[in-house]
N, C-alpha and C positions, 0 to 999 in steps of 0.2 A: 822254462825259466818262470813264465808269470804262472802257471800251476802250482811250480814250487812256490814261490811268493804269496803266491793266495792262501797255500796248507800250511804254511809258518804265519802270518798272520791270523789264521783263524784259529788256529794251536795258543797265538799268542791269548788271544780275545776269551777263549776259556779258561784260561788258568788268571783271568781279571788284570791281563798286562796292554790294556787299552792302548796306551801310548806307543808303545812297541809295535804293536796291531798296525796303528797308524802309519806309521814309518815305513813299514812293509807295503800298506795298500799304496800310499804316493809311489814307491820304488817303483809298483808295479805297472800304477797309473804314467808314470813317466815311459815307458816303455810301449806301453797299450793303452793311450787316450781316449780312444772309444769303448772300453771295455762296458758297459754298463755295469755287471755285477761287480767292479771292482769300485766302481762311485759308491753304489749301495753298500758296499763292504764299508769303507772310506764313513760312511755316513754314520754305521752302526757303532764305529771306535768314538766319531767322535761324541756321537751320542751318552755313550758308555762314558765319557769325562765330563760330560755335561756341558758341551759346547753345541746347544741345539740349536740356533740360527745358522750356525755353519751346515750342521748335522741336515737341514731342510735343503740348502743348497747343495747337496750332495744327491740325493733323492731326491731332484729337481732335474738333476741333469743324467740321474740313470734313465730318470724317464724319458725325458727325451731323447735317448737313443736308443731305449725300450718300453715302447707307450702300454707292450704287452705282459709287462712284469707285473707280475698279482703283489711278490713280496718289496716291492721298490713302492708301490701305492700305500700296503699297508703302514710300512713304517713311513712313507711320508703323516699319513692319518695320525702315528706317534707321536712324532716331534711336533706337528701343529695341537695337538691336545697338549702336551708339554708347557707351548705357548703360549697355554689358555685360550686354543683358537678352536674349540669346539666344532663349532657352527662350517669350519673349510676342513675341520677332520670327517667329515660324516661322511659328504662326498669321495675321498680318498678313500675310505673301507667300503664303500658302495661299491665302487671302479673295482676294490680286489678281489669281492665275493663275485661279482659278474665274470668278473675273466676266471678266478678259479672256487666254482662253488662249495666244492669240498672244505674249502679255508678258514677251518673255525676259528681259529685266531683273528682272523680279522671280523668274523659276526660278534666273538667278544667283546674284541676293541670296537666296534660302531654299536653296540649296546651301551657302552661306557658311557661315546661320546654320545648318547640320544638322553640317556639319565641325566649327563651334566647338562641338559640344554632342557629339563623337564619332560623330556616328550616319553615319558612311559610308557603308553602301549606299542609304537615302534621299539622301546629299549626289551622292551618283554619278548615280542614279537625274534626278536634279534638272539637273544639269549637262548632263547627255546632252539631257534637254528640251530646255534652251535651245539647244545645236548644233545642234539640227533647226532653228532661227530665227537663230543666227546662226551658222554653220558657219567660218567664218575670221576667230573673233572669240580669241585668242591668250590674252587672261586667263581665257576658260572654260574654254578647254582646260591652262593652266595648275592650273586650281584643280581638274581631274578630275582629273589628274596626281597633283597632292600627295594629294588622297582616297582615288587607286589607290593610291600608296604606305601609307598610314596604314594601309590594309586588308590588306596586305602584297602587292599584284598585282603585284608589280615590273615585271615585263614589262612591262603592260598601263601602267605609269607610263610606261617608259621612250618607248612609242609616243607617248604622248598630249603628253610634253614635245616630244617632237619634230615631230609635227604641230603644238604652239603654235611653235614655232622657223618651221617652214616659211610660216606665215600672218606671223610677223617676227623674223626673225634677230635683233635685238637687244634682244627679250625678256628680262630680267637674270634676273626668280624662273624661268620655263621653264628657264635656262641652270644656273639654281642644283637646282631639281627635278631635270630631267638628269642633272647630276653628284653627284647623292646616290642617285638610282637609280643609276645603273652604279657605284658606291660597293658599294652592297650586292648586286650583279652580280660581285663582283669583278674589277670592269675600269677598274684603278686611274687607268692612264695616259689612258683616254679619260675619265676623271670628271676630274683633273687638267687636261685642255686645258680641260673644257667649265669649271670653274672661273675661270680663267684668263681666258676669252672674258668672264665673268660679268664680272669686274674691270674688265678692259676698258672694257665697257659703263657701269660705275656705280662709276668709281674709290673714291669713298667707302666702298662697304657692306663691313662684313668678313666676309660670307656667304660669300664668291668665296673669299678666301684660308684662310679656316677651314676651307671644308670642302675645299681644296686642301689643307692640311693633314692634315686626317685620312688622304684618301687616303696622301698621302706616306707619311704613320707607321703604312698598315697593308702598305706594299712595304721597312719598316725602312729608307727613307730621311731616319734621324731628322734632321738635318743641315738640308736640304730641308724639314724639313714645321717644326722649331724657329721657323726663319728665316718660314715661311710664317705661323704662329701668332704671333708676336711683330707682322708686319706687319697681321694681323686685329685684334689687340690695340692698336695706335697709332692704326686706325680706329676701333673700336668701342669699348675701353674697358673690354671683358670679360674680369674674370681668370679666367671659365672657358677 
C-alpha cells in the first residue's frame, strides 16, 4: 500500500500535480509515521507550491529519523537558500557530499550557496567537484564562470562560458557570462554579438540588451548602446 502511495505521488509530482503529490505523501505518512523518505517526499511537493517553511520542516524531521540521508540534507540546504539562509545552507550540502561523495547536485547547490555569501574560491573549488561527476553539464560550468569572474579570473571565465556554450549553444546566462567577460577584456564587439545571441535566445530578459549596451557606450557608440538600454528598459523595467 505505501509503495503504491509513494509511485502515485511521484507520478503525480512529474506531471507538475504538486497538490495531489501532497495528498498522497500525508495518506501515506498517516499510515507510516516514521517513514523518512516519505517526510522528504512530503517536503519536495510542498516545496514545488512554494510553501518553504513547511517544506524545511518536512526535511527536518526526515532527518531525524534518517540522520544518514545525503538527499533529505540536500534539499534541506534548498529550501534554507530559498529562505535566504545561505550561510545554515552550506552546512547541509557539506553533511550531503560527506555521506554521499558522488552527489554532484549537492557540490552544485553548496557552490551556489558559497557564491551567494562571496566566498569564491570554496564556490570554485565546489563546482570543479561536481564537473568531475558531471562534465557536460552547461549550468555548472555556467556558475564557475560567473565565480571566476567575481574573483576577477577573467580569462579563466571567459573559458569556462564557453565550454558551458560548447556542452549547449543556447545557454542565455553562459551567453550573458560571455559577454561581460570579454566586456571587461575589452573586446567590445565580440561581447556585443555574444549579447545579441543572449536576446535571441530569451527575448524577454534585458540582460542581453543591457549589457549590449554597456559595451556599445564603452566604444562611444552612444547612439547604439541609448537605443540598446531603452530596449533593456521596456523589458525589464530598470531605470538603472
Amino acid at each position: 500500500m505505501i509503495g503504491q502511495l509513494l509511485a502515485m505521488a511521484q507520478w503525480h509530482q512529474a506531471g507538475g500535480r504538486a497538490g495531489e503529490a501532497e495528498a498522497l505523501y500525508r495518506r501515506a505518512l498517516d499510515i507510516e509515521p516514521l517513514a523518512a523518505a516519505l517526510h522528504r517526499g512530503l517536503g519536495t511537493a510542498l516545496e514545488d507550491q512554494g510553501r518553504i517553511a513547511e517544506a524545511e520542516g518536512c526535511y527536518r524531521r526526515c532527518l531525524m529519523l534518517a540522520p544518514e540521508d545525503a538527499d533529505g540534507w540536500c534539499g534541506l540546504g534548498m529550501v534554507l537558500r530559498r529562505l535566504a539562509r545561505p550561510a545554515d545552507a552550506v552546512p547541509a550540502y557539506r553533511r550531503a557530499v560527506l555521506l554521499d561523495p558522488g552527489f554532484a547536485e549537492a557540490r552544485f547547490n553548496l557552490g551556489n550557496a558559497l557564491t551567494a555569501l562571496g566566498r569564491f574560491d570554496e564556490a570554485i573549488s565546489a563546482y570543479r567537484a561536481a564537473l568531475t561527476q558531471r562534465t557536460a553539464d552547461a549550468e555548472i560550468r555556467c556558475n564557475l564562470g560567473n565565480a571566476l569572474h567575481q574573483r576577477g579570473r577573467i580569462g579563466e571565465a571567459v573559458a569556462a562560458a564557453r565550454s558551458a556554450l560548447a556542452c549547449r549553444p543556447d545557454h542565455a546566462a553562459s551567453l550573458i557570462n560571455l559577454g561581460n567577460a570579454l566586456t571587461e577584456q575589452g573586446r567590445f564587439d565580440d561581447a556585443v554579438t555574444q549579447f545579441r545571441r543572449a536576446l535571441a535566445v530569451k527575448p524577454g530578459d534585458p540582460a542581453g540588451p543591457a549589457g549590449a549596451g554597456m559595451a556599445l557606450r564603452q566604444q562611444g557608440r552612444v547612439e547604439e548602446a541609448t537605443a540598446s538600454f531603452r530596449q533593456a528598459f521596456r523589458l525589464g523595467g530598470d531605470p538603472g
